[in-house]
KETOR-796901 format. One line per 2 residues: their letters; for each residue x, y, z of C-alpha. Coordinates in Angstrom, 2 decimals, always signed. Layout:
# residues N
A> X,Y,Z | ... .
END
This chain:
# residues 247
XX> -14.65,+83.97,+34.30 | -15.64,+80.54,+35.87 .
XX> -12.62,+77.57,+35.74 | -15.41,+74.77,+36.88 .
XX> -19.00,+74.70,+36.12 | -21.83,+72.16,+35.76 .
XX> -23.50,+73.72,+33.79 | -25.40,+71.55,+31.85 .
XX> -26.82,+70.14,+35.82 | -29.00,+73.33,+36.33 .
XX> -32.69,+72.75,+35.53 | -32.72,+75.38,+33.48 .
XX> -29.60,+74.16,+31.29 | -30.34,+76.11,+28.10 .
XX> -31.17,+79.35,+29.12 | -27.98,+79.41,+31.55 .
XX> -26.04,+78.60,+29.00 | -26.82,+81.21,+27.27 .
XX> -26.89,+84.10,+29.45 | -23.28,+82.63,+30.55 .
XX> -22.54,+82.96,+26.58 | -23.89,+86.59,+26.37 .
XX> -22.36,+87.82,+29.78 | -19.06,+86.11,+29.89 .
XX> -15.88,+86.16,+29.01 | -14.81,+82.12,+29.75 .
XX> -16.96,+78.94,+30.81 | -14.96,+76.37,+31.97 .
XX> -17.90,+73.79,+31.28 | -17.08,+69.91,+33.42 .
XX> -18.28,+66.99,+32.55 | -19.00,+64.02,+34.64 .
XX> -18.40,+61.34,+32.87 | -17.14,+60.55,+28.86 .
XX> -20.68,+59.66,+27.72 | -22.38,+62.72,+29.66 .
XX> -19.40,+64.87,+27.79 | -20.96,+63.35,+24.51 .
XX> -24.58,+64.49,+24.92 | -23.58,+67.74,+26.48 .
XX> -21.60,+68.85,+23.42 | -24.70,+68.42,+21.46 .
XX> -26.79,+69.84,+22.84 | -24.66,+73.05,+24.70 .
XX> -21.74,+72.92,+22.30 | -18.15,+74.44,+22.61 .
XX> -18.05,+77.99,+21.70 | -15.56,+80.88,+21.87 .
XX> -15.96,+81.55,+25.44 | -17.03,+78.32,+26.55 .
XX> -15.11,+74.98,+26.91 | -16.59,+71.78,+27.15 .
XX> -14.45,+69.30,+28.95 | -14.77,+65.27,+29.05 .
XX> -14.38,+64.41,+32.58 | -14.69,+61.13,+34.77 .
XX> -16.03,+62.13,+38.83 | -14.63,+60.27,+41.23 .
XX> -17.41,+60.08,+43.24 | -18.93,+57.89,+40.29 .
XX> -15.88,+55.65,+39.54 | -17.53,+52.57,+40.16 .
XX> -20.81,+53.30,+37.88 | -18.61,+54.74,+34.93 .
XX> -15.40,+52.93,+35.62 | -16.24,+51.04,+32.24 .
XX> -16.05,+54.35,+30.20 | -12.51,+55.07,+30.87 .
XX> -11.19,+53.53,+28.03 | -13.59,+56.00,+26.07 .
XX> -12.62,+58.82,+28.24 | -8.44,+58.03,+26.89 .
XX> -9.42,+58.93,+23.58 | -11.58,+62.38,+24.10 .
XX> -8.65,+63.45,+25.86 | -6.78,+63.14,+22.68 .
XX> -8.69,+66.40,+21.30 | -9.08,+68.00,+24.22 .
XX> -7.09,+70.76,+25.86 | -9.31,+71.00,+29.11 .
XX> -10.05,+67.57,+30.98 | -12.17,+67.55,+34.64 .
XX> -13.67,+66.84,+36.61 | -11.32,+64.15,+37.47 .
XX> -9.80,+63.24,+40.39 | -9.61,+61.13,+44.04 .
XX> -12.57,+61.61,+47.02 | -11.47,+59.92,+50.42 .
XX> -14.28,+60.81,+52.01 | -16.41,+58.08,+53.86 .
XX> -19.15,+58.21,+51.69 | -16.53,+57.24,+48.69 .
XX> -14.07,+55.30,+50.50 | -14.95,+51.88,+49.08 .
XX> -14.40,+52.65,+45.09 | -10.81,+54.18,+46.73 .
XX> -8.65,+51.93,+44.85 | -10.59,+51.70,+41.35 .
XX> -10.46,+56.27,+41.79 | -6.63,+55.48,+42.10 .
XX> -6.95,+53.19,+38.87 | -9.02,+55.42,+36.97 .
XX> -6.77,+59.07,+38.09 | -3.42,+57.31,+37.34 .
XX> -4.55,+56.25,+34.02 | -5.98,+59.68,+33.25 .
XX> -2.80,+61.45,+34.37 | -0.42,+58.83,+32.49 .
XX> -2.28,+59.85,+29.46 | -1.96,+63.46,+29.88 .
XX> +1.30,+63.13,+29.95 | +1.83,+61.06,+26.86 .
XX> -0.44,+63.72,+24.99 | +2.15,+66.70,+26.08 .
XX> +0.03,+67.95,+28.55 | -3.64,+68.89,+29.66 .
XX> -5.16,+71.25,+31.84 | -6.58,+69.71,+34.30 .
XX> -9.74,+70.52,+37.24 | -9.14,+68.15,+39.91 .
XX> -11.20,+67.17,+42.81 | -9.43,+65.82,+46.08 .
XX> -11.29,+65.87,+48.77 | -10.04,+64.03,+51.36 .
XX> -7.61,+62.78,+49.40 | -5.14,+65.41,+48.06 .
XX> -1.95,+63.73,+49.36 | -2.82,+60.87,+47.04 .
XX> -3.69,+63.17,+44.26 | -0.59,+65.35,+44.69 .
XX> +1.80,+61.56,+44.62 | +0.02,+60.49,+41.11 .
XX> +0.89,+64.13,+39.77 | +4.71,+63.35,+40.83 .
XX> +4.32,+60.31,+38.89 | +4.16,+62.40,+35.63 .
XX> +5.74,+65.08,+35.80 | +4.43,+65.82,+31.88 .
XX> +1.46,+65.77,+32.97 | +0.29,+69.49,+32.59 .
XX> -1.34,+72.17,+34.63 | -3.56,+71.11,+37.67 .
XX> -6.20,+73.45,+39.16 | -7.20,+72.22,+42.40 .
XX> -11.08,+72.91,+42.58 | -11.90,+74.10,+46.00 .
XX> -8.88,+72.18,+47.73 | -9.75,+71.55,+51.50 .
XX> -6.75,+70.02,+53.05 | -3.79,+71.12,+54.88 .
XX> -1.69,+74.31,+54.38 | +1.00,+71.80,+54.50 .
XX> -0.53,+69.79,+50.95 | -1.35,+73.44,+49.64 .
XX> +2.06,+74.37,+50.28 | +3.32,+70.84,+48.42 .
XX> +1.07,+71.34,+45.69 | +2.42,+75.07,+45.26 .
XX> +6.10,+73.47,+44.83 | +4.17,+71.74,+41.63 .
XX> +2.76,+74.33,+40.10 | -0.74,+73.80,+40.81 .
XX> -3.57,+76.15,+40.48 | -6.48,+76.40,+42.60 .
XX> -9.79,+77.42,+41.57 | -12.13,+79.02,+44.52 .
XX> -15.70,+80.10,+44.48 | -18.29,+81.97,+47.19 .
XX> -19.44,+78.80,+48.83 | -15.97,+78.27,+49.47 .
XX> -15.33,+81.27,+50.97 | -18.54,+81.37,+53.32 .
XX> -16.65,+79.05,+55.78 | -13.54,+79.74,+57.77 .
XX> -11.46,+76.50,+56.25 | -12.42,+78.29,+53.47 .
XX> -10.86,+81.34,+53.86 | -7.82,+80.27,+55.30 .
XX> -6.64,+77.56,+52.97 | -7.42,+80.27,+50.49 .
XX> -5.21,+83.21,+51.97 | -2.33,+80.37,+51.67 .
XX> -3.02,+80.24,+47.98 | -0.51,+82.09,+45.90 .
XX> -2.06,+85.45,+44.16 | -0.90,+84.31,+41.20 .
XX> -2.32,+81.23,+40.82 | -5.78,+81.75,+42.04 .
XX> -9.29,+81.95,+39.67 | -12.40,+81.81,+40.35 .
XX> -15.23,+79.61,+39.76 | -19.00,+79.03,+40.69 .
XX> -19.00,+75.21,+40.78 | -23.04,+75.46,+40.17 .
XX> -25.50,+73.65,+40.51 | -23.75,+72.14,+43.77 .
XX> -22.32,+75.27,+45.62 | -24.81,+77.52,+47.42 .
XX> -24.54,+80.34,+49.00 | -27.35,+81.45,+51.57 .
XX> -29.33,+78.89,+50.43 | -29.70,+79.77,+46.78 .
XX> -27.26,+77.90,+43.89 | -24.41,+79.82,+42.46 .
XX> -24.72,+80.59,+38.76 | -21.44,+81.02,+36.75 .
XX> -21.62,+84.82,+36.42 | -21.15,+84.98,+40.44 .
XX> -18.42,+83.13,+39.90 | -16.24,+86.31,+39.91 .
XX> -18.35,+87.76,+43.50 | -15.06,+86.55,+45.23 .
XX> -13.37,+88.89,+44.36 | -15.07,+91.01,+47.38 .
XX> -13.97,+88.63,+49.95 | -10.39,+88.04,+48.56 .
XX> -9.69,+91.56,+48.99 | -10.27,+91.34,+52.45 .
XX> -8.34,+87.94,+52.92 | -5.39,+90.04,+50.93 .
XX> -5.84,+93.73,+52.48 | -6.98,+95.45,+49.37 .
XX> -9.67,+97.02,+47.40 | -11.97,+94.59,+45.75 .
XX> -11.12,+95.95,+42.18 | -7.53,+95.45,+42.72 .
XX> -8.33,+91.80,+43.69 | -10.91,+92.06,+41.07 .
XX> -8.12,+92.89,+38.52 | -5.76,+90.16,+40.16 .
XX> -8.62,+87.48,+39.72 | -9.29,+88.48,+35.73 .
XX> -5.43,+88.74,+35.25 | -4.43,+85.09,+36.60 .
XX> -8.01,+83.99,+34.55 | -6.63,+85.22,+31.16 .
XX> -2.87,+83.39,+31.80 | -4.92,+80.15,+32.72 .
XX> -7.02,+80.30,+29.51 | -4.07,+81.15,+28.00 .
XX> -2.42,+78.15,+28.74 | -5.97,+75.83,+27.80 .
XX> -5.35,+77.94,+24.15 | -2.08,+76.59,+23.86 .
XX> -3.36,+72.69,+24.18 | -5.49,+73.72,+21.55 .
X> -2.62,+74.42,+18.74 .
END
């Protein structure tokens, strides 16, 4: 399983899509903006094991901040929404306050719909992403992808319910591996994050998704198909709860 892919970024689009189709269980598909959700879903459409979700990136907020309104409705039909989310990084910094706009919005309507699932980026900028969440407390299910901050956030975010979702480039640095020994085991999946994420160089595809599994036995003290079996376990309850936004 993969809970955040781009996969409709890799140069080869098509044929990733599907080998991910024919190997996988779940693709957790995320879009970067409402009109890029629209011409993905033609061309690599929803299928049984692969969601499709409308998303808005922060780190584009102030080139797509005019497709929010279009964003409110997809949401509507949509059980899955990311990527969304807040980046305080320096190279973001400026659109700061239209991110806020844009997140609060997106959360507010989650809430009025009953509830989303939700992949959430926060770099830099998870105590601002954890205050919106308080705002709504219908808001849904967050999964934090690749969360970077404090212990002390993770540990806040925990109180909320939050998920995270973790993949190998993650895990190759020692951040990495710490904030993600601080993760609870039960709300932990995995995820690839490809095109972006590398690992020794080479991009992450979706089916590798699951090659943490290896290095969160270690970070636990276990064999790697008792993490493995952790991993697939806390992927099913997620997808589960995605399913249950669908009804």
């Amino acid at each position: 399983m993969d809970f955040h892919c781009h996969l409709d970024l890799y140069p080869d689009a098509r044929s990733v899509y599907a080998k991910a189709q024919q190997q996988m269980d779940f693709v957790w598909l995320v879009t970067t903006s409402p009109r890029a959700y629209v011409a993905t879903s033609k061309v690599l459409p929803q299928t049984k094991s692969i969601t499709v979700s409308p998303g808005l990136h922060p780190e584009v907020a102030d080139q797509k901040a005019a497709e929010l309104e279009l964003l409110l409705v997809q949401i509507a039909d949509s059980p899955a929404v990311g990527e969304v989310g807040l980046d305080g990084s320096a190279r973001y910094r400026h659109s700061f306050d239209l991110q806020k706009r844009i997140f609060t919005a997106i959360i507010e309507r989650s809430a009025s719909l009953g509830g989303r699932v939700l992949s959430i980026h926060s770099r830099a900028a998870a105590k601002e992403v954890l205050d919106t969440l308080e705002q709504f407390p219908g808001f849904g299910t967050a999964v934090l992808h690749w969360f970077t901050d404090s212990v002390t956030l993770l540990r806040r975010a925990d109180i909320l319910g939050c998920w995270f979702s973790v993949g190998p480039a993650m895990l190759n640095t020692a951040n990495g591996r710490k904030i993600a020994a601080a993760i609870p085991r039960d709300r932990i999946v995995a995820e690839s994050d490809g095109p972006f994420a590398k690992t020794d160089g080479k991009t992450v595809m979706p089916w590798e998704a699951s090659n943490i599994s290896s290095a969160m036995a270690g970070i636990w003290g276990m064999q790697t198909s008792t993490a493995s079996d952790i991993l697939i376990n806390n992927g099913r309850e997620l997808l589960s709860q995605i399913q249950k936004q669908q009804r």
